[in-house]
Each structure stands twice: as structure tokens, then as C-alpha cells.
Z-matrix of the N, CA and C atoms (Angstrom, degrees):
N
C 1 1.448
C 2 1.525 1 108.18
N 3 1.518 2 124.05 1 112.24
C 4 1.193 3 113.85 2 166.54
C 5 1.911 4 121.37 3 -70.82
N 6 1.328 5 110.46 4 -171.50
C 7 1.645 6 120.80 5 -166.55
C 8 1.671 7 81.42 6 -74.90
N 9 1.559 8 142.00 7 -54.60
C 10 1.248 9 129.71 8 -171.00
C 11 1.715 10 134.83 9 -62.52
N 12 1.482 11 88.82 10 -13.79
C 13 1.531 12 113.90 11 175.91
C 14 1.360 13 113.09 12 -84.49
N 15 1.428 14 123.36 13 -43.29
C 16 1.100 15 121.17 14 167.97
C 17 1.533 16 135.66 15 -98.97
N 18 1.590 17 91.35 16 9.73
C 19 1.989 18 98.36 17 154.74
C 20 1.218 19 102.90 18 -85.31
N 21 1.643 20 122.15 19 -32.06
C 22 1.254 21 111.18 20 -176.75
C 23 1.573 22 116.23 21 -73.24
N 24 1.060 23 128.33 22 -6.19
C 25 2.010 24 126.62 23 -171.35
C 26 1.416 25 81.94 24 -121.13
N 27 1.275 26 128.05 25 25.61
C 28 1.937 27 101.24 26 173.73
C 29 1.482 28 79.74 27 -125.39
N 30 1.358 29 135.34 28 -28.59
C 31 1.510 30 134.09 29 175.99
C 32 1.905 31 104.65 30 -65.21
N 33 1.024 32 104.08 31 -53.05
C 34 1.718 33 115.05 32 -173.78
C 35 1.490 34 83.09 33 -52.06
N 36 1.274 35 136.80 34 -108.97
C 37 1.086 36 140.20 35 179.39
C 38 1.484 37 137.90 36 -23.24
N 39 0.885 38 110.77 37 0.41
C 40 1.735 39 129.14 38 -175.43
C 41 2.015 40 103.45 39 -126.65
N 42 1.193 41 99.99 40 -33.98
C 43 1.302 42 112.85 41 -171.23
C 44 1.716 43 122.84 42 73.96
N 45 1.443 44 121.66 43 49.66
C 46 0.956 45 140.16 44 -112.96
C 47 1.148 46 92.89 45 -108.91
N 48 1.349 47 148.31 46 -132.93
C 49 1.835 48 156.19 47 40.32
C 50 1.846 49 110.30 48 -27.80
N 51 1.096 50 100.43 49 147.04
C 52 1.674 51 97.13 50 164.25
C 53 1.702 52 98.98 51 -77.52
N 54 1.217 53 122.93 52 -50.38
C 55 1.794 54 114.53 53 170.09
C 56 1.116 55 119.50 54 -31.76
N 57 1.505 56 124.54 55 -62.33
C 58 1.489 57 126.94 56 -177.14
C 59 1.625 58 111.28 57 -69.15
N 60 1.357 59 99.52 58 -16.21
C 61 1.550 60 103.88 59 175.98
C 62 1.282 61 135.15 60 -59.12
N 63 1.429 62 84.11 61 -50.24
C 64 1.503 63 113.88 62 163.95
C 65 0.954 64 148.59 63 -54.79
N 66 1.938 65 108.29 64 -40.58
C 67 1.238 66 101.55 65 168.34
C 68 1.437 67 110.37 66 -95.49
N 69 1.039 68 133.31 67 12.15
C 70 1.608 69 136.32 68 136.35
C 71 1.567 70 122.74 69 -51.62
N 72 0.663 71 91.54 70 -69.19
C 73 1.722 72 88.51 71 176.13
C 74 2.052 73 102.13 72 -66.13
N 75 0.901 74 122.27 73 -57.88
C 76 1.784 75 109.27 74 149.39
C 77 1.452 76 117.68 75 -7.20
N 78 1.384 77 108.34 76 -56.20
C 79 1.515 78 116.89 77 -153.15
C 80 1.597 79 80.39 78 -92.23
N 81 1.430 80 137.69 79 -67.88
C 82 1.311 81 127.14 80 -171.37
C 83 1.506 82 127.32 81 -40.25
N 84 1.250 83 108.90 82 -45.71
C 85 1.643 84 120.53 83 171.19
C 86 1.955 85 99.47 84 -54.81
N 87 0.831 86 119.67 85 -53.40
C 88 1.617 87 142.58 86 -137.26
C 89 1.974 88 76.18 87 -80.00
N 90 1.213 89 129.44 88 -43.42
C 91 0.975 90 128.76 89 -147.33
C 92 1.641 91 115.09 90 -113.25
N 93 1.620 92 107.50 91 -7.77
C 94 1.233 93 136.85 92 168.80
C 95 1.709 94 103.83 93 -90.71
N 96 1.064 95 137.51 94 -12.09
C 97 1.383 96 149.52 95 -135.08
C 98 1.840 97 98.23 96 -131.24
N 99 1.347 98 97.75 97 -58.13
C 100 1.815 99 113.70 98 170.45
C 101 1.473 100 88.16 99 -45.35
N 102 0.970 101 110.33 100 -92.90
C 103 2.130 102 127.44 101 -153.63
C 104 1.060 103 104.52 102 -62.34
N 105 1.427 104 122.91 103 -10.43
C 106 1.598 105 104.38 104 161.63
C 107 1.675 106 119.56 105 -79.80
N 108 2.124 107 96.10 106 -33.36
C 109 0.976 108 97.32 107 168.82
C 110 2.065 109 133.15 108 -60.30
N 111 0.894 110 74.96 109 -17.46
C 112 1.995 111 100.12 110 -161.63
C 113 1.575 112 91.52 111 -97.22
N 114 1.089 113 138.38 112 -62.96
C 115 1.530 114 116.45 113 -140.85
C 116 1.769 115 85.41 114 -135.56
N 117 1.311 116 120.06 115 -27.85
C 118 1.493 117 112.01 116 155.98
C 119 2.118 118 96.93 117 91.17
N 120 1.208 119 111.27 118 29.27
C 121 1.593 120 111.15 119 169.60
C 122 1.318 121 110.16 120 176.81
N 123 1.543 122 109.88 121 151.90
C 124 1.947 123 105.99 122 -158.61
C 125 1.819 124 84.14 123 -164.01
N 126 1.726 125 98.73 124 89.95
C 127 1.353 126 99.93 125 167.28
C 128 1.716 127 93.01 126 -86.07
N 129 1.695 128 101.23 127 160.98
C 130 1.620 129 133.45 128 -145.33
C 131 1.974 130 76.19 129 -150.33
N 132 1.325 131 131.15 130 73.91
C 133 1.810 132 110.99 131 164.29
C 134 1.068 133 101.63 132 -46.59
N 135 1.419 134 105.15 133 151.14
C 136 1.616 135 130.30 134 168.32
C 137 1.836 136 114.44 135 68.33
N 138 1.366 137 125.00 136 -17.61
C 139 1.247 138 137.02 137 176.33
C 140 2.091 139 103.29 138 -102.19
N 141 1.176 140 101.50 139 -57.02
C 142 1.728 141 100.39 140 -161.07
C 143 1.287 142 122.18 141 -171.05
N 144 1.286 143 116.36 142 171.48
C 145 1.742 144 100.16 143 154.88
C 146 1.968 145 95.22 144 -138.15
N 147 1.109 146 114.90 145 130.30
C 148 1.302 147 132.00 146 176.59
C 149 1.874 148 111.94 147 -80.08
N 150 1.461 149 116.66 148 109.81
C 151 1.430 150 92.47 149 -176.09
C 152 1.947 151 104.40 150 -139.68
N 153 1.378 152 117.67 151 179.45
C 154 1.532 153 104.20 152 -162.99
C 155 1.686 154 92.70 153 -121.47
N 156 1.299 155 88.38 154 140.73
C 157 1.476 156 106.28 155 179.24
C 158 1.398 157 128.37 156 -108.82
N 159 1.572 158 134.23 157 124.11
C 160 1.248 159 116.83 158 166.29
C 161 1.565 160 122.89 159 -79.94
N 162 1.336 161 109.21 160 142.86
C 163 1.709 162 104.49 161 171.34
C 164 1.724 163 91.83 162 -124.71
N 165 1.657 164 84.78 163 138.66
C 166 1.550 165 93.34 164 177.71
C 167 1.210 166 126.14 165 -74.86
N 168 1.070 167 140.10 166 -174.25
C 169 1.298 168 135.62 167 152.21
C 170 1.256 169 133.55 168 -71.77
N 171 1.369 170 120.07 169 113.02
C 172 1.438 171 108.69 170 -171.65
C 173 1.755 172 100.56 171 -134.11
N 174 1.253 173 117.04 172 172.15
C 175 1.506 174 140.09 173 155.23
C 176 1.533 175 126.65 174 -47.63
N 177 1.038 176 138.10 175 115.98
C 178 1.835 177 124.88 176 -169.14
C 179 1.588 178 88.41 177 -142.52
N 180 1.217 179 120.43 178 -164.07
C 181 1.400 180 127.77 179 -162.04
C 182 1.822 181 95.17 180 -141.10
N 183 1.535 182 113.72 181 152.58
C 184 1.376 183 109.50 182 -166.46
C 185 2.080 184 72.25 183 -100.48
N 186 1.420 185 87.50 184 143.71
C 187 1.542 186 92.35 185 161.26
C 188 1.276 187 147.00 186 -72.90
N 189 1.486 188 102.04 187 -33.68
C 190 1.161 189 121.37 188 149.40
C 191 1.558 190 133.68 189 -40.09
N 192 1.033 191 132.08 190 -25.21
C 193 1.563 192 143.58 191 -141.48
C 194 1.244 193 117.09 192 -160.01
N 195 1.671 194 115.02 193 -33.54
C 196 1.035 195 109.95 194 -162.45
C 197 1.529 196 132.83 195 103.07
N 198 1.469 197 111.58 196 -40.81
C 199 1.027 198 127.86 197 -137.21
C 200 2.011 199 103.25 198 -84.02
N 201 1.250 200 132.61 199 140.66
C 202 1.418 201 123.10 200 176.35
C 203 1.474 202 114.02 201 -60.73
N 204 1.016 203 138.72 202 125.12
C 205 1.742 204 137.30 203 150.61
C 206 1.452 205 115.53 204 -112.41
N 207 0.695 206 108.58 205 154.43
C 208 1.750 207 119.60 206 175.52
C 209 1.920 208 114.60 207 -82.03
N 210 1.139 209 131.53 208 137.60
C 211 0.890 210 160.30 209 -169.80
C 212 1.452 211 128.70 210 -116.61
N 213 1.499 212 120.32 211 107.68
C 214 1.911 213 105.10 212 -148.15
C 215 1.472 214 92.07 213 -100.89
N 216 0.815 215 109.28 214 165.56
C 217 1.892 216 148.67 215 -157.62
C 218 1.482 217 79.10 216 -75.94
N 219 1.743 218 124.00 217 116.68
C 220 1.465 219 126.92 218 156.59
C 221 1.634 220 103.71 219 -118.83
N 222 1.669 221 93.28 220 175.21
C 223 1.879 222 103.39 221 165.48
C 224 1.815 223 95.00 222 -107.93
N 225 1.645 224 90.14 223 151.62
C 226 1.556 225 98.54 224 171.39
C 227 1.094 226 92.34 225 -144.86
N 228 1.594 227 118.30 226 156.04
C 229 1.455 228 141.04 227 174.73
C 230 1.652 229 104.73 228 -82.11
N 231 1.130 230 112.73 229 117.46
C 232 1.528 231 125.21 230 168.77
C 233 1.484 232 104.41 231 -95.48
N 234 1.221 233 124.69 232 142.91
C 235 1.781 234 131.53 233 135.34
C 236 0.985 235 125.05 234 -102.26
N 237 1.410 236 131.98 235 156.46
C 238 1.178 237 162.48 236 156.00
C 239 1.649 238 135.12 237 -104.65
N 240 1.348 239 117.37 238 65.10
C 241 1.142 240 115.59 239 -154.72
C 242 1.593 241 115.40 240 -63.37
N 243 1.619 242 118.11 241 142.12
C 244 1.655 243 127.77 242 -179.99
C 245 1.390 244 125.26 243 -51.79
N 246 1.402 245 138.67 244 169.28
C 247 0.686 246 127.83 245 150.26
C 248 2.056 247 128.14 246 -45.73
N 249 0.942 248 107.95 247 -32.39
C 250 1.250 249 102.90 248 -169.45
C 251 1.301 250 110.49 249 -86.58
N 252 1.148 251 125.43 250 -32.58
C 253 2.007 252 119.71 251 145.23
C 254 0.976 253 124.70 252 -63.10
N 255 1.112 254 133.99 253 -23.56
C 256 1.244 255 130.40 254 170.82
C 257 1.905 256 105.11 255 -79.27
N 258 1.025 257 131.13 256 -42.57
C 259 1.240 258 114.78 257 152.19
C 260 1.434 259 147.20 258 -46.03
N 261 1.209 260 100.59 259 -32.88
C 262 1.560 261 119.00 260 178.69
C 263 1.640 262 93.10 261 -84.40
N 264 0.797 263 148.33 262 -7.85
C 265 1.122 264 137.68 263 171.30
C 266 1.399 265 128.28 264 -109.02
């Protein structure tokens, strides 16, 4: 499902505009994105909990070549989906 597919079924279902839809879900991403940045976790009950991860820096191999390069220490967003998605599914 792309971001346009699902402004469009959250408008159908909400009875929306896809415009006003949009910048709702705009504002949700935008605001899921802050607090991960800021406090780094965004439990969702019954859907998830969204949280930020460090990976260190380590050594990997270029695929191409073979050859070792180094790889620098990033954050990535992990999930953990809830019980209640995980049921529905």
C-alpha cells in the first residue's frame, strides 16, 4: 500500500476529503518522527511500540569486490508489533 492508497481508504472511511486527509496523516508521520527524534519510543496499545536503535560501527564486505570497508555506527527505527495486530493477522 503506498502513502496515496492509504489517504485514500482512511478518507473513504472517515468520510474525509483526501486533502484534509492528507495533511493528517502529514501531521501523524511528522509527529511520529519528532518523538522518535526527541525521546526515541512511541508505544501505539493494541497496534505497537515504535523504538530507536543504535548500531555500532562495524566492518562488512563491499559486494562487489569483496573487499572489507568500515561501516559507521547509525540509529534505526525498530517495531514491535501489539497484541492486537498481531491478532488480526
Amino acid at each position: 500500500m503506498t502513502k496515496a492508497e492509504l489517504i485514500a481508504d482512511i478518507a473513504g472511511q472517515a468520510g474525509l476529503s483526501k486533502a484534509e486527509t492528507g495533511r493528517i496523516v502529514d501531521a501523524f508521520f511528522k509527529s511520529i518522527s519528532n518523538e522518535l527524534n526527541e525521546k526515541g519510543k512511541i508505544t501505539l496499545t493494541g497496534f505497537g511500540t515504535f523504538t530507536v536503535a543504535e548500531r555500532a560501527a562495524r566492518t562488512g564486505r563491499n559486494p562487489q569486490t569483496g573487499k572489507p570497508m568500515e561501516i559507521k555506527a547509525s540509529r534505526t527505527v525498530k517495531f514491535k508489533p501489539g497484541k492486537g495486530l498481531k491478532d488480526a493477522i
